[in-house]
DRENFIKE-457121 format. One line per field, with one value per residue: residue number from 1; x, y, z of N, C-alpha, C, CB in turn. Coordinates in Angstrom, 1 decimal, padded with zeros to 4 digits, m for minus. Glycine has a CB too. Example, Ala and Ser with C-alpha at 12.3 -4.5 7.8 and 13.67 -1.06 7.14 Angstrom:
k: 1 | 2
n_X: 013.2 | 012.8
n_Y: m005.7 | m002.2
n_Z: 007.8 | 007.1
ca_X: 012.3 | 013.7
ca_Y: m004.5 | m001.1
ca_Z: 007.8 | 007.1
c_X: 013.2 | 012.9
c_Y: m003.3 | 000.0
c_Z: 007.8 | 007.9
cb_X: 011.3 | 014.1
cb_Y: m004.5 | m000.6
cb_Z: 009.0 | 005.7
END
This chain:
k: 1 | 2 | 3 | 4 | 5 | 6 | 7 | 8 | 9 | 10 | 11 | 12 | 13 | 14 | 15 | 16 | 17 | 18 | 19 | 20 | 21 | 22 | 23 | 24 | 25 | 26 | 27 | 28 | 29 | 30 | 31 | 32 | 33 | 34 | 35 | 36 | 37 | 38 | 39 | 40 | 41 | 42 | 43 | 44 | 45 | 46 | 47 | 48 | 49 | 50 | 51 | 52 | 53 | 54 | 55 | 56 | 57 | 58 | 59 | 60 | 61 | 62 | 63 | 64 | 65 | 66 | 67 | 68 | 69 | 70 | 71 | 72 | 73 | 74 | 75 | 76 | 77 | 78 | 79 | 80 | 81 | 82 | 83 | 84 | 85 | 86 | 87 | 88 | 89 | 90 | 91 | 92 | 93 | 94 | 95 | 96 | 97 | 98 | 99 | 100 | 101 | 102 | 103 | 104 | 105 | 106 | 107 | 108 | 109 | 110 | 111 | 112 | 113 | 114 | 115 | 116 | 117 | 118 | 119 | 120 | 121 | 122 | 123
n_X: m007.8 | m009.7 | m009.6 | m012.2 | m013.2 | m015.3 | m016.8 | m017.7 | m020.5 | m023.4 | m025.3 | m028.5 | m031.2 | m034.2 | m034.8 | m032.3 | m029.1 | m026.5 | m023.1 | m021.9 | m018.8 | m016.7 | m013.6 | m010.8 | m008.5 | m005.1 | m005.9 | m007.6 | m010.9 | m011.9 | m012.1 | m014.7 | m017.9 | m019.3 | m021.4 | m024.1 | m025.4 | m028.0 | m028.7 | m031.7 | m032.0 | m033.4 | m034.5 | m034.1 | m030.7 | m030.6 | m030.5 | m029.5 | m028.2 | m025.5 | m023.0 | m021.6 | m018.2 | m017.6 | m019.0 | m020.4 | m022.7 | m025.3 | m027.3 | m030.6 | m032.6 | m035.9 | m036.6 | m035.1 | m034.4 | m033.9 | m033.5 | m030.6 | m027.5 | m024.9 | m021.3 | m018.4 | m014.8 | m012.2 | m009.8 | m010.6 | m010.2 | m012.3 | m015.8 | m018.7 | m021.3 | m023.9 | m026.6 | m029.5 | m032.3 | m032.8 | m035.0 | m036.5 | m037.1 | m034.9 | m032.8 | m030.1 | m027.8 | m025.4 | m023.3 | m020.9 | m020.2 | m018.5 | m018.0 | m017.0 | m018.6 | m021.7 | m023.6 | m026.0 | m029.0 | m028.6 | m027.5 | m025.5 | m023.8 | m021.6 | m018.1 | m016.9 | m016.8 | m017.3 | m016.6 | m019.3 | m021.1 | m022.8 | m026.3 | m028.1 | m031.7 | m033.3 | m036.3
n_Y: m021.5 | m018.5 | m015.2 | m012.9 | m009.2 | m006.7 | m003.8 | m000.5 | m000.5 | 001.8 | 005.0 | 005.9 | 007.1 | 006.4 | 004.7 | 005.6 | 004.5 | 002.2 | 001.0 | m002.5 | m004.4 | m007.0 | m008.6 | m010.8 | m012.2 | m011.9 | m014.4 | m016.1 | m015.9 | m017.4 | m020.0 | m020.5 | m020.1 | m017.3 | m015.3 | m013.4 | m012.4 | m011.3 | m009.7 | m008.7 | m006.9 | m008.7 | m010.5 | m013.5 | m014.5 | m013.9 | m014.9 | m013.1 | m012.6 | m014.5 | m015.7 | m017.6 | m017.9 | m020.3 | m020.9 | m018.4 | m017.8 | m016.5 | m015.4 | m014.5 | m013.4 | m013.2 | m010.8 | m009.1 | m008.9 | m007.2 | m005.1 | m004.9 | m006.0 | m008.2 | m009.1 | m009.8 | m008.7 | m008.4 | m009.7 | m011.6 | m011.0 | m009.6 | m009.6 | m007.5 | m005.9 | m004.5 | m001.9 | m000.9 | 001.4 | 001.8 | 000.4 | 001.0 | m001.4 | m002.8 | m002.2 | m003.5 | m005.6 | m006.4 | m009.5 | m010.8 | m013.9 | m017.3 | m020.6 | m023.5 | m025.3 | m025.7 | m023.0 | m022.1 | m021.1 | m021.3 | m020.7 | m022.2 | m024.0 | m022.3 | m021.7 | m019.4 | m015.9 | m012.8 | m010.0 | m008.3 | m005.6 | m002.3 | m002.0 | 000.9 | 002.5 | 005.4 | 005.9
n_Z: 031.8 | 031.9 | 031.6 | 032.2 | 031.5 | 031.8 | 030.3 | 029.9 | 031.4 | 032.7 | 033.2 | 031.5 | 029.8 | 029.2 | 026.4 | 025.2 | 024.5 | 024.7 | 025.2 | 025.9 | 027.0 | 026.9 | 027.5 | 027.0 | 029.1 | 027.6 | 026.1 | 022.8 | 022.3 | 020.2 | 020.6 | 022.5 | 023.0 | 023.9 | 026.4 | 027.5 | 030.4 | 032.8 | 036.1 | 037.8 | 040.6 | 043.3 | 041.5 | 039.7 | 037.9 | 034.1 | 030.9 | 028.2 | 025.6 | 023.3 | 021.3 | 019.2 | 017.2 | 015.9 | 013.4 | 013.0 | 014.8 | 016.4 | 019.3 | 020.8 | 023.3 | 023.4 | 024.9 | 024.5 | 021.4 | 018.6 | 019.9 | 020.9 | 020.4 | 019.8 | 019.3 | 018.1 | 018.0 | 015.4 | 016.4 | 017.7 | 020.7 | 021.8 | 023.1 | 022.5 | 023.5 | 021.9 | 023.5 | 022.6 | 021.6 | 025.3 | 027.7 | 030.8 | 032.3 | 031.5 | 033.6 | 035.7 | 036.7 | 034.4 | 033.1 | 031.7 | 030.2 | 029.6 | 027.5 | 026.6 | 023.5 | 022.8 | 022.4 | 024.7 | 026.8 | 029.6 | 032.6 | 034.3 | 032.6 | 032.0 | 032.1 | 032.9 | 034.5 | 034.2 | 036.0 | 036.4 | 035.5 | 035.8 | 034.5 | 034.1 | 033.5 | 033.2 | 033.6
ca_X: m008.5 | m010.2 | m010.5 | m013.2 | m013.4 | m016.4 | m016.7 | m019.1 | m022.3 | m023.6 | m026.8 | m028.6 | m032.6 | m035.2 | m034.7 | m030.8 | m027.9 | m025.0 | m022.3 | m021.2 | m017.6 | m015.9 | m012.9 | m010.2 | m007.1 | m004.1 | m006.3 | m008.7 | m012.1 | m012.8 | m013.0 | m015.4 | m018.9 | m019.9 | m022.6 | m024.5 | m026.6 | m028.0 | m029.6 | m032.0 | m032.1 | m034.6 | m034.9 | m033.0 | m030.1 | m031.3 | m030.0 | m029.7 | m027.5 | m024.8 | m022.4 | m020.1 | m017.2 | m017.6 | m020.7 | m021.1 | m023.9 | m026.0 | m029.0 | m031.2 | m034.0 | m036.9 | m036.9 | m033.8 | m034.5 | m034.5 | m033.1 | m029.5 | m026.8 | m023.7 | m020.3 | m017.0 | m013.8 | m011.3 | m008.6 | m011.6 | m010.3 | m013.7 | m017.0 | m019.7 | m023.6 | m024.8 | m028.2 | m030.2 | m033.6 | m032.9 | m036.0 | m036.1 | m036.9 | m033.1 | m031.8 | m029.6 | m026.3 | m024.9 | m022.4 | m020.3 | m019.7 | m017.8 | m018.0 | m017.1 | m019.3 | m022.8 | m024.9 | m027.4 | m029.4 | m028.6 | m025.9 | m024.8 | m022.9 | m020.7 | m017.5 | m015.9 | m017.7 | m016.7 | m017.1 | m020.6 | m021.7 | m024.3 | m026.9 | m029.2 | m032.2 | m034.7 | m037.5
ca_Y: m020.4 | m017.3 | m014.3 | m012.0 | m008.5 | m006.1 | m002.0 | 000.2 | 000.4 | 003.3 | 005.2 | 006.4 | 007.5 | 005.2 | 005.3 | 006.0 | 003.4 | 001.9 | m000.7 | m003.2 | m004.6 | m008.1 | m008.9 | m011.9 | m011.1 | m013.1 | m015.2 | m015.6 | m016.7 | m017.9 | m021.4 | m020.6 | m019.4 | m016.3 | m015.0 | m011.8 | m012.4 | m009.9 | m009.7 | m007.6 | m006.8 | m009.5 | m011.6 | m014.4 | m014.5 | m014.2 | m015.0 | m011.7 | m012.9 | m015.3 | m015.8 | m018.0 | m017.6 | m021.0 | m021.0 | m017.4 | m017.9 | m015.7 | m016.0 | m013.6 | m013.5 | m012.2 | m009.6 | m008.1 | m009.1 | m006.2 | m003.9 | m005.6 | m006.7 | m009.2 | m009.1 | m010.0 | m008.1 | m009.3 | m010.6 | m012.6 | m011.3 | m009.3 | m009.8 | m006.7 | m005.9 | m003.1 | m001.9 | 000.1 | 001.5 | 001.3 | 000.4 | 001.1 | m002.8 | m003.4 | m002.1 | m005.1 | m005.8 | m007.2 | m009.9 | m011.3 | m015.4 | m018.0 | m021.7 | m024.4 | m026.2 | m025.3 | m022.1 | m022.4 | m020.0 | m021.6 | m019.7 | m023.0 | m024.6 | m021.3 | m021.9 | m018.6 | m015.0 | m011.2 | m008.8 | m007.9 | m004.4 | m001.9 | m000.5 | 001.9 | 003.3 | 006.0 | 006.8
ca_Z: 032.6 | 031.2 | 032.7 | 031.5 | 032.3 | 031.3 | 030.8 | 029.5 | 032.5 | 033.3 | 033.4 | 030.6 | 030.0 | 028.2 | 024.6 | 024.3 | 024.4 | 025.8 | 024.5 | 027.1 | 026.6 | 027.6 | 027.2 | 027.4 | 029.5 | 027.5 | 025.4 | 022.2 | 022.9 | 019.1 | 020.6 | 023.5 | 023.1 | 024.8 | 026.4 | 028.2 | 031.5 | 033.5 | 037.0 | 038.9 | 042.0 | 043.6 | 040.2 | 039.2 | 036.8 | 033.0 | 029.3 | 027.0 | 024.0 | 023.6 | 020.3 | 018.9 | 016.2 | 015.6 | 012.7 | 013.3 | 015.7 | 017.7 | 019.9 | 021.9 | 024.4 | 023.4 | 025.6 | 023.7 | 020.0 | 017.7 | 020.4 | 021.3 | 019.5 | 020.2 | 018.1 | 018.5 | 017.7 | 014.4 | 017.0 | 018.8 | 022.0 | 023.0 | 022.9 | 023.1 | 023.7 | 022.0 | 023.5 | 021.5 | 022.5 | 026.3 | 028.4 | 032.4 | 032.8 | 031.4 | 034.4 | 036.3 | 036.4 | 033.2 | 033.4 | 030.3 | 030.7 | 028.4 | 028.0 | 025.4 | 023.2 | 022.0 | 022.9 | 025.9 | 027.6 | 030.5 | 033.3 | 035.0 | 032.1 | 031.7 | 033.2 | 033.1 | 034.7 | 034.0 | 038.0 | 036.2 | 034.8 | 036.9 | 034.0 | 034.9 | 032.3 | 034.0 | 032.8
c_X: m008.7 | m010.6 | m011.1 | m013.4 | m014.0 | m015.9 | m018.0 | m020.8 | m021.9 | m025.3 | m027.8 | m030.8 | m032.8 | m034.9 | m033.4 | m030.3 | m026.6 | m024.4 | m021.7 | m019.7 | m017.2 | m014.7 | m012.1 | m008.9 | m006.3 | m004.8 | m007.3 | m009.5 | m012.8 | m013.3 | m014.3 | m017.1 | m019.2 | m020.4 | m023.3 | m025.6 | m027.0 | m029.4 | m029.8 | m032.0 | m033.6 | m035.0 | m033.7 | m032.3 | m030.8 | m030.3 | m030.3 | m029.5 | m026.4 | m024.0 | m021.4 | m019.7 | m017.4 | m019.1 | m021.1 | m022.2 | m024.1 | m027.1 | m029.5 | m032.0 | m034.6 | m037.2 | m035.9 | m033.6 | m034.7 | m033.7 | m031.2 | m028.9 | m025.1 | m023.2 | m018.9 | m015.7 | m013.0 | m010.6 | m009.4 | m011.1 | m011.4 | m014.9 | m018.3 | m020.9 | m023.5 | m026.2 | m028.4 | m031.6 | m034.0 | m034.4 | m035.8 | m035.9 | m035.7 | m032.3 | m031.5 | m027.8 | m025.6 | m023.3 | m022.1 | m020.0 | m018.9 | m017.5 | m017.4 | m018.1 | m020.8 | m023.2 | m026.0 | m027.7 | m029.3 | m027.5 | m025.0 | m023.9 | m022.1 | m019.6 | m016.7 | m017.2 | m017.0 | m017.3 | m018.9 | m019.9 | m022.9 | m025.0 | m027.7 | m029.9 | m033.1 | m035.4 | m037.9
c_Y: m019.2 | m016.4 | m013.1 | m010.2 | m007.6 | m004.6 | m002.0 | 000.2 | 001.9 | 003.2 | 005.9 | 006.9 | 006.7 | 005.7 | 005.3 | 004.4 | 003.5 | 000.8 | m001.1 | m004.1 | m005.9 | m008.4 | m009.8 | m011.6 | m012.0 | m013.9 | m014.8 | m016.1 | m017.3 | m019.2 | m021.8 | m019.7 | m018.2 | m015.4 | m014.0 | m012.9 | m011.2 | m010.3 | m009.0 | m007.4 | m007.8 | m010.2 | m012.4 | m014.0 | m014.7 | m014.1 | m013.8 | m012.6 | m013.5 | m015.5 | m016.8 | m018.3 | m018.7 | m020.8 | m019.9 | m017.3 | m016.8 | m015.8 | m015.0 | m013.9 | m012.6 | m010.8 | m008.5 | m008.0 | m008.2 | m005.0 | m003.9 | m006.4 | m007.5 | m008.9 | m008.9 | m008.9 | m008.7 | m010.2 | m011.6 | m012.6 | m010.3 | m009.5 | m008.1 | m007.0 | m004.4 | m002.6 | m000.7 | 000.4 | 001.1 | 001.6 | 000.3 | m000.2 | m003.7 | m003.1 | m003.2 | m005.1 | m007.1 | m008.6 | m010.7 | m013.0 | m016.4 | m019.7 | m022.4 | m025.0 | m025.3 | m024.0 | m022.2 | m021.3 | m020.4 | m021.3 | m020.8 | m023.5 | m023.3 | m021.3 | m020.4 | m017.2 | m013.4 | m010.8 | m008.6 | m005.9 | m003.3 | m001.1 | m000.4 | 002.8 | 003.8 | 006.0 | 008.0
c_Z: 031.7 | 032.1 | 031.9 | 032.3 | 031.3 | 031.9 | 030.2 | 030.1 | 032.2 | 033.4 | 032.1 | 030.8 | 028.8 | 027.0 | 024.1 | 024.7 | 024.9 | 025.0 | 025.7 | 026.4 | 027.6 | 026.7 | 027.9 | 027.7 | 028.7 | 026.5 | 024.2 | 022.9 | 021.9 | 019.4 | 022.2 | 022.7 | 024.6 | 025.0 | 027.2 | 029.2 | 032.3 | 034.3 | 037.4 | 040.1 | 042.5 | 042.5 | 040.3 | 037.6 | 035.2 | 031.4 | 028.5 | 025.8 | 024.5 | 021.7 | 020.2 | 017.2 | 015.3 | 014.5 | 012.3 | 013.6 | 016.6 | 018.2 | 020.9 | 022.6 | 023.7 | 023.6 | 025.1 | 022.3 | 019.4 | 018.2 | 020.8 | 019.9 | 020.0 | 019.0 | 019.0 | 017.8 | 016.5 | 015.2 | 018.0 | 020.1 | 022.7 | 022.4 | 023.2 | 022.5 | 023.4 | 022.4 | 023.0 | 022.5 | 023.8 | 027.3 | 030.5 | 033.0 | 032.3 | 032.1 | 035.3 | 036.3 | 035.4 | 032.9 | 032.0 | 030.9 | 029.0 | 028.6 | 026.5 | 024.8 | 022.5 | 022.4 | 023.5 | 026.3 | 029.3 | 031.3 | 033.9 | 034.3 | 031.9 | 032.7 | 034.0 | 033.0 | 034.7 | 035.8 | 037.2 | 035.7 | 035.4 | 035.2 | 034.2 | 034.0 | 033.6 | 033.1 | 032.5
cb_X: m007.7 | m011.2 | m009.6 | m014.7 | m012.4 | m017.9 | m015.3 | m019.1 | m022.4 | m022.9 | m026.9 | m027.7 | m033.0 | m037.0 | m035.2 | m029.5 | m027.6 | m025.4 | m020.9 | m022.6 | m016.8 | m016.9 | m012.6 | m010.3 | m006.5 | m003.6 | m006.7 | m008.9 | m013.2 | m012.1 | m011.5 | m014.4 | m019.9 | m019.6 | m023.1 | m025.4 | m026.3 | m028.1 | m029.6 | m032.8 | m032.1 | m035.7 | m035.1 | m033.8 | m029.4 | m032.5 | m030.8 | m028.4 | m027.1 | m025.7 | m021.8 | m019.7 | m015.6 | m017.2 | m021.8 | m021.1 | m023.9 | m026.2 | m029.0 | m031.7 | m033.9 | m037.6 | m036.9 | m032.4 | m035.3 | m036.1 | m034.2 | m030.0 | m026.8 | m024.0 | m020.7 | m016.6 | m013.2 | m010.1 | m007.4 | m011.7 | m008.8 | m014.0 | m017.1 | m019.3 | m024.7 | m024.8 | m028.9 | m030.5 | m034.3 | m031.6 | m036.8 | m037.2 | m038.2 | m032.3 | m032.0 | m030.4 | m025.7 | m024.6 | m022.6 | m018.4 | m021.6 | m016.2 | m019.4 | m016.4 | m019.4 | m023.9 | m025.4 | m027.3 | m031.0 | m028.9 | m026.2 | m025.5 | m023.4 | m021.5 | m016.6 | m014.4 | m018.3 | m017.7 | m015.7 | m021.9 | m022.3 | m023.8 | m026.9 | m028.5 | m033.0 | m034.8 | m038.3
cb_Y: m020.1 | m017.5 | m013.8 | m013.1 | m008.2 | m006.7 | m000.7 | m000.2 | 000.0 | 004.9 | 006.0 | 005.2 | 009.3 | 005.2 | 007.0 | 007.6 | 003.1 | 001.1 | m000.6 | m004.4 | m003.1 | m009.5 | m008.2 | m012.8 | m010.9 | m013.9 | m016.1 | m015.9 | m015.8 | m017.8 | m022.9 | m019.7 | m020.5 | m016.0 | m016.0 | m010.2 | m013.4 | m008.3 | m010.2 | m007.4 | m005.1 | m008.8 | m010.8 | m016.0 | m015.3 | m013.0 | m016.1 | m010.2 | m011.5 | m016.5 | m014.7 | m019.3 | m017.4 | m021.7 | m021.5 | m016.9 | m019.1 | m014.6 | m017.8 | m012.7 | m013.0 | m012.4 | m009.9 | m008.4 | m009.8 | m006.1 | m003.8 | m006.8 | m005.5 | m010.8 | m007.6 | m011.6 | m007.9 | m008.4 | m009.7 | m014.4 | m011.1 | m007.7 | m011.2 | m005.3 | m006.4 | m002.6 | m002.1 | m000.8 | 001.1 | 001.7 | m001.0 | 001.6 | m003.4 | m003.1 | m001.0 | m006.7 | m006.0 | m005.8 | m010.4 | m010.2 | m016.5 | m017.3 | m022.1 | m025.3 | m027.1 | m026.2 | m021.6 | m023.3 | m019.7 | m022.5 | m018.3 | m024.0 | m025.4 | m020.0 | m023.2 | m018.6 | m015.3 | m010.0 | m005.9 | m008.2 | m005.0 | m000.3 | 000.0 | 002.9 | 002.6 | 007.3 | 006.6
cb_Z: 033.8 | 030.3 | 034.0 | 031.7 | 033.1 | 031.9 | 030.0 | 028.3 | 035.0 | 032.0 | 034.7 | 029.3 | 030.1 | 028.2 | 024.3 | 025.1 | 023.1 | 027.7 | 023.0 | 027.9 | 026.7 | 028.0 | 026.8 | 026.6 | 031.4 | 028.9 | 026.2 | 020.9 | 023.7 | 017.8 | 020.6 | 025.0 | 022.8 | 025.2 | 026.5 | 026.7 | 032.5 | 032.4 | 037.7 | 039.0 | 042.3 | 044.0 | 038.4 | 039.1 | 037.1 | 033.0 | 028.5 | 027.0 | 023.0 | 024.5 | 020.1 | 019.8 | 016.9 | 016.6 | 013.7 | 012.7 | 016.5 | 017.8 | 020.8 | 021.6 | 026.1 | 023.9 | 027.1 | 024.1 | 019.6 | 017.7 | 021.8 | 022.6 | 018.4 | 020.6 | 016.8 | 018.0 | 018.7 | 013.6 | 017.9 | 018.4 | 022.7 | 023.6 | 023.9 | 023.2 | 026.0 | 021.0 | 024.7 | 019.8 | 022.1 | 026.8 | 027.6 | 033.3 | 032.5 | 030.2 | 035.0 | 035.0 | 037.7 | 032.4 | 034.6 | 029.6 | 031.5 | 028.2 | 028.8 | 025.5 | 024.5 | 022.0 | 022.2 | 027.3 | 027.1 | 030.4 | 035.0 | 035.5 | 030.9 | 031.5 | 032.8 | 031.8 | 036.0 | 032.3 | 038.4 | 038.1 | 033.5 | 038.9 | 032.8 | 035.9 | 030.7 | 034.6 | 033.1
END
């Protein structure tokens, strides 16, 4: 069992940044891949970024490439999302997940879910 728990929402104005924070209560996560989703209000669940230790792998969405960044901690017990150049249409609630095995953009295979994250860019 893993339990995942996320800091750093808030609210910020277009353009600045935020670092989002997960971490593993009691455990590493070096043999889990894990990964950032985030939903809007009225959208379905979506893939940001996703890492693992194993390979040193990372993988983004499009829609966060260039602007977002994933990285783990020395003691591989957290995982964070730095966003960079925040845009209004990244507001959602951000949720950290963790699964074994390869890297998917996909939320179903992830067995383990952080409470979520609220962030909020104005314009």
């Amino acid at each position: 069992q893993v339990q995942l728990v996320e800091s750093g929402g808030g609210s910020v104005q277009a353009g600045g940044s935020l670092r989002l924070s997960c971490g593993a209560s009691g455990r590493t996560l070096d043999r889990y891949v894990v990964g950032w989703f985030r939903q809007a209000p009225g959208k379905e669940r979506e893939f940001v970024a996703a890492m693992s230790w194993i390979g040193s792998q990372t993988y983004y969405s499009d829609s966060v490439k260039g602007r977002f960044t994933i990285s783990g901690d020395n003691a591989r017990t957290s995982v964070y999302l730095q966003m960079n150049m925040l845009k209004p249409e990244d507001t959602a609630v951000y949720y950290c997940a963790a699964k074994t095995g390869v890297i998917t953009v996909l939320s179903s295979p992830y067995d383990y879910w952080g409470q979520g994250a609220q962030v909020t860019v104005s314009s």
